[in-house]
C-alpha positions in Angstrom: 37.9 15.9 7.4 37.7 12.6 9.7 38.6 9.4 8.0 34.7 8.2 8.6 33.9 11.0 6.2 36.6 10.4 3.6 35.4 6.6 3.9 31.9 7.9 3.2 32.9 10.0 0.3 34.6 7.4 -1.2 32.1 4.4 -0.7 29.4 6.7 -1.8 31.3 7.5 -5.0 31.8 3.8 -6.0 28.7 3.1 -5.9 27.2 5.3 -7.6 29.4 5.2 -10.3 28.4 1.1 -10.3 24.7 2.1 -10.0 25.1 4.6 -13.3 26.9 1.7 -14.7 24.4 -1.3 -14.2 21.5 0.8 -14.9 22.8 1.5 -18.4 24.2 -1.8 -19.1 22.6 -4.5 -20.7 23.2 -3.0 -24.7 25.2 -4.9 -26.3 26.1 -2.1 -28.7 25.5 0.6 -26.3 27.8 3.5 -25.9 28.8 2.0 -22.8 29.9 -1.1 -24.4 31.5 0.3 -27.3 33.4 2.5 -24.4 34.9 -0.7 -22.8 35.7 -2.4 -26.0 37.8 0.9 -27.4 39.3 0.6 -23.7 40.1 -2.5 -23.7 42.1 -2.5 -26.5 44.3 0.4 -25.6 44.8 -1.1 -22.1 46.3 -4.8 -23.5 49.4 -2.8 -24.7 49.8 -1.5 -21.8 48.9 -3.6 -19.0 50.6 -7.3 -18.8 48.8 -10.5 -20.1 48.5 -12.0 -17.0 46.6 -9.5 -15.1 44.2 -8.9 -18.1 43.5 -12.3 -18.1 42.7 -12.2 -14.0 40.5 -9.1 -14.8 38.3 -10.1 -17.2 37.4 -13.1 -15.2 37.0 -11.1 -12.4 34.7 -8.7 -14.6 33.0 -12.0 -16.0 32.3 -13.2 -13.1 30.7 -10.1 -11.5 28.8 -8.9 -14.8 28.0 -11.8 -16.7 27.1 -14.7 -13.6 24.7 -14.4 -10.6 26.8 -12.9 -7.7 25.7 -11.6 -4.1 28.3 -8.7 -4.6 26.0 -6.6 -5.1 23.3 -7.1 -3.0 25.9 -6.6 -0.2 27.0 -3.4 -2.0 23.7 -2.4 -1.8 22.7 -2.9 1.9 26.4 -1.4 2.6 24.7 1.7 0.8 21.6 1.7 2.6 23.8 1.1 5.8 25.9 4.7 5.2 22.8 6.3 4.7 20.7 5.2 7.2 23.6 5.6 9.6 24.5 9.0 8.8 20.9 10.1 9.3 20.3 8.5 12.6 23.5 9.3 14.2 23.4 13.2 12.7 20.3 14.3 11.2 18.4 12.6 13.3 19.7 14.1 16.4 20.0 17.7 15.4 16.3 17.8 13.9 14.8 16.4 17.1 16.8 19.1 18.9 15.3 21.7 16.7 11.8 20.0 17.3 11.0 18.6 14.2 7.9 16.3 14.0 8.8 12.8 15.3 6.8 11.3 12.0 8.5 13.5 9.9 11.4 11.8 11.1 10.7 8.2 11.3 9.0 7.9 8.0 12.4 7.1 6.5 12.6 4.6 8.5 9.0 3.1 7.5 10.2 3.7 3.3 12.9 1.1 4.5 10.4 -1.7 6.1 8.5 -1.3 2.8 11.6 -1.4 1.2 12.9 -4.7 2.4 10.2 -6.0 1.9 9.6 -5.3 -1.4 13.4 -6.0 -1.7 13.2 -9.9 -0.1 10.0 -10.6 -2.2 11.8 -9.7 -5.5 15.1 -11.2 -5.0 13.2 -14.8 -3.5 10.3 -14.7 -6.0 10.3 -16.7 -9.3 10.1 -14.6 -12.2 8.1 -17.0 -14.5 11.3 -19.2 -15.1 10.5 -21.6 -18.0 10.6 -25.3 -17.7 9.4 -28.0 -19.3 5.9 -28.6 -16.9 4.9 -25.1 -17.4 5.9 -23.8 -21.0 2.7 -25.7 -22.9 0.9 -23.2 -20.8 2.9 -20.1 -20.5 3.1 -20.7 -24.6 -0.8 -19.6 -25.0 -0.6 -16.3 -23.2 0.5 -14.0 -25.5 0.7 -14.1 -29.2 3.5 -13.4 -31.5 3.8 -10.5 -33.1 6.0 -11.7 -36.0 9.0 -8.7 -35.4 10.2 -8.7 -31.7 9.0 -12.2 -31.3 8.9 -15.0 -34.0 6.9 -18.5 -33.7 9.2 -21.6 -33.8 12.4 -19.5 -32.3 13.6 -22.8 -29.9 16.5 -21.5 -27.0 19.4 -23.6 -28.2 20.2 -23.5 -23.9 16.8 -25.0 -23.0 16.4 -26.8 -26.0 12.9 -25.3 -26.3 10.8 -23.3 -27.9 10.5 -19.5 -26.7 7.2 -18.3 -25.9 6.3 -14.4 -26.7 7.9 -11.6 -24.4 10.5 -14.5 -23.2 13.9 -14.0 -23.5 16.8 -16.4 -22.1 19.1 -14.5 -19.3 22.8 -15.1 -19.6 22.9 -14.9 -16.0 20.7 -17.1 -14.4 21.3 -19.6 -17.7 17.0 -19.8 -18.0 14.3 -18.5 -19.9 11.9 -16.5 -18.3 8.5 -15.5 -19.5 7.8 -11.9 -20.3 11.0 -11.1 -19.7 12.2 -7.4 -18.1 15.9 -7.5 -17.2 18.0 -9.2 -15.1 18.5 -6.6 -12.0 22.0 -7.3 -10.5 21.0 -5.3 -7.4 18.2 -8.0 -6.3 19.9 -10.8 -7.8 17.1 -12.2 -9.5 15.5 -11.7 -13.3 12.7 -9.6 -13.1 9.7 -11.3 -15.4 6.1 -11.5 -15.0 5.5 -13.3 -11.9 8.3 -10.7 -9.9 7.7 -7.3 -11.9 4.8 -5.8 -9.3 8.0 -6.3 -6.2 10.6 -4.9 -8.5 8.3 -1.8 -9.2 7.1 -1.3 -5.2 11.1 -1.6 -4.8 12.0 0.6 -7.1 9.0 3.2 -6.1 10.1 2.8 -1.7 13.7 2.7 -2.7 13.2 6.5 -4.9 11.2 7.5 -1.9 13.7 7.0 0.9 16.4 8.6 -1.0 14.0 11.9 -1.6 12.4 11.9 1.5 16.0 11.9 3.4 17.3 14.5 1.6 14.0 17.0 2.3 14.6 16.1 5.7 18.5 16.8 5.5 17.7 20.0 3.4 15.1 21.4 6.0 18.0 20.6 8.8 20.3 22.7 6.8 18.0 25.4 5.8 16.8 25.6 9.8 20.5 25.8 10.3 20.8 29.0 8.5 17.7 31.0 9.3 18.3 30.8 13.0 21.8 31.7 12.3 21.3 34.4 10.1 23.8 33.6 8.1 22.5 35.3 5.0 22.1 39.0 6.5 25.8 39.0 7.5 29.3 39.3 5.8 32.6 37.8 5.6 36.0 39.2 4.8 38.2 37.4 2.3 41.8 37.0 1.8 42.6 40.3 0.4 40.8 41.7 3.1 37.7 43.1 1.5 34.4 42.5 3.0 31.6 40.3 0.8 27.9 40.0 1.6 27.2 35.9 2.4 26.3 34.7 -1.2 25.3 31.2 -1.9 28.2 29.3 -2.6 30.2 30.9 0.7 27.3 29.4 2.8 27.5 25.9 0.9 31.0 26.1 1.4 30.5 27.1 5.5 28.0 23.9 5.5 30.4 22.1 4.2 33.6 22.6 6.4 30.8 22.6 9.7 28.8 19.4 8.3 30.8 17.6 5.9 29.4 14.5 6.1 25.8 15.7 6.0 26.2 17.9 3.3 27.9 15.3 1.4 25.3 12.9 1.9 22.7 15.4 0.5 24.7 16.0 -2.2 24.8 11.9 -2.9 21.2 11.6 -2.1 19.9 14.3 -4.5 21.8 12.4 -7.3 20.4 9.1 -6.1 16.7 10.5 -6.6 17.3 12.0 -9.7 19.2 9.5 -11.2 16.1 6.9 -9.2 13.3 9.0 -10.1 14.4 9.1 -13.6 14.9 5.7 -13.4 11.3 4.9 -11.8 9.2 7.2 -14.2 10.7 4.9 -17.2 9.4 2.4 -15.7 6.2 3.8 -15.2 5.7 4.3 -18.6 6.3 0.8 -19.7 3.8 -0.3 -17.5 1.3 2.1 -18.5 2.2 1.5 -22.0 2.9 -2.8 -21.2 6.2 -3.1 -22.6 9.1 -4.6 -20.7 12.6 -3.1 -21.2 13.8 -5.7 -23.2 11.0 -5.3 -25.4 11.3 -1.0 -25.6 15.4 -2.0 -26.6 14.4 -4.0 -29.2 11.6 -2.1 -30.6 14.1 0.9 -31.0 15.3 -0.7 -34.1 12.2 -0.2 -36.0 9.5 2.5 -36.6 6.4 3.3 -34.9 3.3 2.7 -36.2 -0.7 2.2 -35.3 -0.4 -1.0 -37.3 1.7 -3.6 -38.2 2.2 -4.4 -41.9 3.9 -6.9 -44.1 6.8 -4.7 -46.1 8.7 -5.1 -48.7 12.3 -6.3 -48.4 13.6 -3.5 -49.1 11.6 -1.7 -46.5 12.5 -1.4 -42.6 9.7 -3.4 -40.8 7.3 -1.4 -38.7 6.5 -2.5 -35.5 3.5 -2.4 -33.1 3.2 -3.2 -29.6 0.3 -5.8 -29.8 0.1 -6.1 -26.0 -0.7 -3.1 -25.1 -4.4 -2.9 -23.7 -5.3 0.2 -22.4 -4.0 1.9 -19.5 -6.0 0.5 -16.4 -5.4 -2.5 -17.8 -2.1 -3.0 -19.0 -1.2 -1.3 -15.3 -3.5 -4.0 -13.9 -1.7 -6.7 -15.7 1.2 -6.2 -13.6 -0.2 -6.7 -10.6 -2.2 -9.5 -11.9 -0.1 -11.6 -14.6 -2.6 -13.2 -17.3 -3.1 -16.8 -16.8 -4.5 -19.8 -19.8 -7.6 -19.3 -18.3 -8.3 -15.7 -18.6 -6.5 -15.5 -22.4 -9.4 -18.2 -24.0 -12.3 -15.9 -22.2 -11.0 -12.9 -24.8 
């Protein structure tokens, strides 16, 4: 293989080992976490006291403050991708006559997808100040487990309204509170969350609709070959009919960079799609993921009840609504206004 393709390999393997890693951060005593910690502590025999001290500022700096790393990270992604398919799949699919639309309707995910992309990252999420929070106070109710009345952010010296949570990284409270996405730069809250799921929906798209098209290439490859009707003699001399991993193995030494790309996408929209139907559910079900964390600590239940002390709480979602309109909600964050009229 080409340096461009072991460049490929490797960037491709980076980041997708950061993606796995920032979607499942954010858990204080997640696996994850516990992971580093148990690390961490083996590595500071090991490694000398002056480079651990220029790592974990390093790692400070890029997981705990707001950082363009990896927005250019993420553009470097789509960049490989997008690249790879043009120059490659592109080409050899319009040879073999594919359908021009077919084609470029990767290309029209991506408009969509930078769009949806620059709207997210620019857009304010519902950050808290002091003009706005007597307002953004009234629109939802505490429900007395996940969120308590008279809670005040010891950073904004005020007093949290429900589904708000204060983000370490941007140093402000923001009002119904999701998470803080590292790939857009930006928190996503109430006033952001309908970009950030149109993102995330154009973004799972692109990755599977590149990979059909890549598959298709491949599988066109073979059939006008007829690759699977013939045979192939190994190295003891004894002749094989083609099985399956001989002709992934073929497609591989002929295409390496387009097979591996197939390979990386399939993960991506697995790993996306996944990712995207979780966040379906939330909003069908009008929880952020802050909220879903937190209520893992407790029970489910149809209603909320005072218990004993010596009982685990139960909690409810209050703020669920029904499914039209809890979807509705956000695309259409509740104002003052529409709270009183209910």
């Amino acid at each position: 293989m080409d340096f461009l393709t072991l460049f490929l390999i490797y960037l491709c393997f980076v980041l997708t080992t950061i993606a796995l890693l920032c979607i499942c951060s954010g858990r204080k005593e997640g696996f994850l976490a516990r992971s580093a910690n148990g690390a961490s502590q083996v590595l500071s025999f090991i490694i000398p006291t002056q480079l651990q001290r220029v790592t974990q500022r390093a790692l400070h700096r890029l997981f705990h403050t707001r950082s363009c790393l990896f927005v250019v990270l993420h553009i470097a992604l789509q960049a490989a991708v997008y690249g790879e398919y043009t120059w490659e799949v592109f080409v050899y699919c319009w040879e073999l006559q594919f359908h021009l639309l077919f084609l470029l309707l990767p290309y029209l995910l991506l408009a969509g997808n930078m769009g949806c992309f620059i709207l997210c990252s620019r857009a304010n999420p519902g950050v808290i100040t002091k003009s706005n929070h007597a307002s953004l106070v009234k629109i939802y109710e505490y429900d007395g487990v996940l969120f308590q009345k008279g809670i005040v952010c010891p950073t904004c010296n005020m007093e949290k309204p429900a589904r708000s949570k204060h983000c370490r990284f941007c140093n402000t409270c923001v009002h119904r509170f999701d998470h803080h996405c590292v790939w857009v730069n930006n928190c996503i809250g109430a006033f952001n969350a309908k970009y950030f799921f149109l993102y995330l929906f154009t973004l799972t798209a692109m990755a599977a609709t590149i990979a059909i098209i890549t598959a298709a290439f491949l599988i066109q490859v073979v059939l006008l070959s007829n690759m699977m009707h013939g045979s192939y003699v190994d190295d003891q001399g004894q002749e094989h009919a083609v099985e399956i991993l001989f002709l992934i193995q073929h497609l591989f030494l002929t295409f390496p960079r387009i097979v591996f790309m197939l390979g990386f996408v399939i993960l991506l929209t697995l790993v996306l799609g996944a990712y995207c139907c979780f966040s379906l559910y939330l909003a069908l079900t009008n929880q952020t993921s802050n909220e879903w964390c937190k209520s893992r600590r407790y029970g489910c239940s149809h209603h909320l009840t005072l218990q004993p002390h010596d009982r685990q709480v139960v909690y409810e979602n209050i703020y669920s609504r029904g499914v039209w309109m809890n979807l509705k909600e956000i695309f259409k964050p509740p104002s003052v206004l529409e709270r009183k009229k209910k």
